[in-house]
Wavefront OBJ file of the C-alpha trace (Angstrom):
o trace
v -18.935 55.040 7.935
v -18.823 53.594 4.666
v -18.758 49.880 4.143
v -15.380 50.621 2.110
v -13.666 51.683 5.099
v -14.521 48.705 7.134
v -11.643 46.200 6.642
v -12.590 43.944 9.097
v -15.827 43.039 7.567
v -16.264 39.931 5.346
v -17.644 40.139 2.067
v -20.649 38.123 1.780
v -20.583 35.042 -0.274
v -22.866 34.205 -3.152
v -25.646 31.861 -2.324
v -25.155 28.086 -3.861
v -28.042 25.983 -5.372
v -28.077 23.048 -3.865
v -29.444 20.096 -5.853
v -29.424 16.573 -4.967
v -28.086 13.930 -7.851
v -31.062 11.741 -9.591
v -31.540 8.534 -8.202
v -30.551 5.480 -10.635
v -33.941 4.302 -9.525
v -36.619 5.196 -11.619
v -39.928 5.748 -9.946
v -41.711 3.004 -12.304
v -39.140 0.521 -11.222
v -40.247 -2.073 -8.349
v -37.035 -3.337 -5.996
v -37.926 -7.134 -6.129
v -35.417 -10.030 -5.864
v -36.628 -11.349 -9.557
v -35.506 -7.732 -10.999
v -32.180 -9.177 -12.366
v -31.530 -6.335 -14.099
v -32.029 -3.735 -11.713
v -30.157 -5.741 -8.928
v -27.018 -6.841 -10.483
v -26.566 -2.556 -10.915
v -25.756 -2.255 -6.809
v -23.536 -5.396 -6.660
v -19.377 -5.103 -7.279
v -17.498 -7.022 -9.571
v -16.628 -9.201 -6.658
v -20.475 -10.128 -5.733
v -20.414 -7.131 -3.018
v -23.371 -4.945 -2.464
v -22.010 -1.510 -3.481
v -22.590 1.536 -0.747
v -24.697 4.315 -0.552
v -22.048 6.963 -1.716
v -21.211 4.910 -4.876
v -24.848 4.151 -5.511
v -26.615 7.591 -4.924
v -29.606 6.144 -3.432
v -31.522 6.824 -0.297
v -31.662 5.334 2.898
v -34.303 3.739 2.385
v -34.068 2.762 -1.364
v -30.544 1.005 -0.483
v -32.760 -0.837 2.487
v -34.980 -2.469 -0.298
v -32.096 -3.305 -2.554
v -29.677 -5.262 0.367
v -33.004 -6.916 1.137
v -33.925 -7.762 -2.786
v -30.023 -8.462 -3.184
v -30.127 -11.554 0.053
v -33.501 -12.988 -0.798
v -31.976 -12.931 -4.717
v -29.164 -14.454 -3.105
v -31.091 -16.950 -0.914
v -33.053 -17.961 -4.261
v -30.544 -18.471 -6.349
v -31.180 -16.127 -9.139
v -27.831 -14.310 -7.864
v -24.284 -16.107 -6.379
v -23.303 -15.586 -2.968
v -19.416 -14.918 -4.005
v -18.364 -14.114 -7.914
v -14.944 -16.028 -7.802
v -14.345 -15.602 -11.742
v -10.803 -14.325 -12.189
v -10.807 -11.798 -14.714
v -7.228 -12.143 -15.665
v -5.221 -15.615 -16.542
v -2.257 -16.129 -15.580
v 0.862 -18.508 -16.756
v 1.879 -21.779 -15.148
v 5.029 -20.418 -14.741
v 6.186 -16.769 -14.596
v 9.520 -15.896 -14.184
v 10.538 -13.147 -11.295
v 13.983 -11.472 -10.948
v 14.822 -10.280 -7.361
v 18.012 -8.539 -7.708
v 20.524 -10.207 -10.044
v 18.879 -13.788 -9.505
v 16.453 -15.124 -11.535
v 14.289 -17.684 -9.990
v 10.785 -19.657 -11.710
v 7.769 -19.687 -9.556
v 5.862 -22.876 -9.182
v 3.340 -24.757 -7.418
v 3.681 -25.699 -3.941
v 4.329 -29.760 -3.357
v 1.075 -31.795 -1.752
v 2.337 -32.547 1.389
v 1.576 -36.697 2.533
v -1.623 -36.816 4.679
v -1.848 -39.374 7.311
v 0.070 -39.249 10.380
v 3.527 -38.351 10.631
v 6.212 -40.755 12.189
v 8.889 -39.711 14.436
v 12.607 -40.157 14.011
v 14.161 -40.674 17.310
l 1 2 3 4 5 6 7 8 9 10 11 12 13 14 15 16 17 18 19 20 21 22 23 24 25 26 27 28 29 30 31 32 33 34 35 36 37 38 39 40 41 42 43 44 45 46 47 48 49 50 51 52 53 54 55 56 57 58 59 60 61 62 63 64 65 66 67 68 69 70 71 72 73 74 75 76 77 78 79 80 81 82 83 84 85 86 87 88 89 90 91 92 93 94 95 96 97 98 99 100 101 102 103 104 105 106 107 108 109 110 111 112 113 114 115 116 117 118 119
């Protein structure tokens, strides 16, 4: 029979090249906990270390950075948390919930010390 008059035959699919992305690591580049520069390229805006899916690097390539990235951390060439807001707000912003209008403010200290009771 010809292959024409088989309908319940699959075509065959065309063979993909599969090719892995670069790493960002060059192969003259050492992972070392003084390498600002190379560090501060797997860490979020936030002071995270970034995953393997956003980074692109190998198992054991993102290893040596988390381990460059604590002892950085632990030597104070890097912080622990990045708590710089990047956007400044108002004192006061106003909000409108339905037809009310209402300004936001800060929250009152409350008294420390112990609290009396009224009987």
């Amino acid at each position: 029979m010809d292959k024409s008059k088989r309908p319940f035959l699959k075509k065959k699919k065309k063979k993909r090249s599969f090719r892995r992305p670069l790493s960002p690591i060059k192969p003259g580049d050492r992972i070392d906990p003084k390498n600002i520069s190379l560090i501060s390229r797997f860490i979020s805006q936030q002071g995270k270390i970034l995953s393997r899916r956003v980074t692109r690097l190998t198992l054991k390539q993102q290893r040596f950075i988390t381990l460059a990235i604590k002892h950085a951390r632990i030597l104070a060439l890097l912080p622990f948390l990045n708590n710089e807001k990047k956007l400044k707000r108002t004192k006061r912003t106003a909000r409108t919930t339905g037809l009310r209008t209402r300004e936001r403010t800060k929250p009152t200290a409350r008294p420390t010390g112990l609290r009396t009771i009224n009987k």
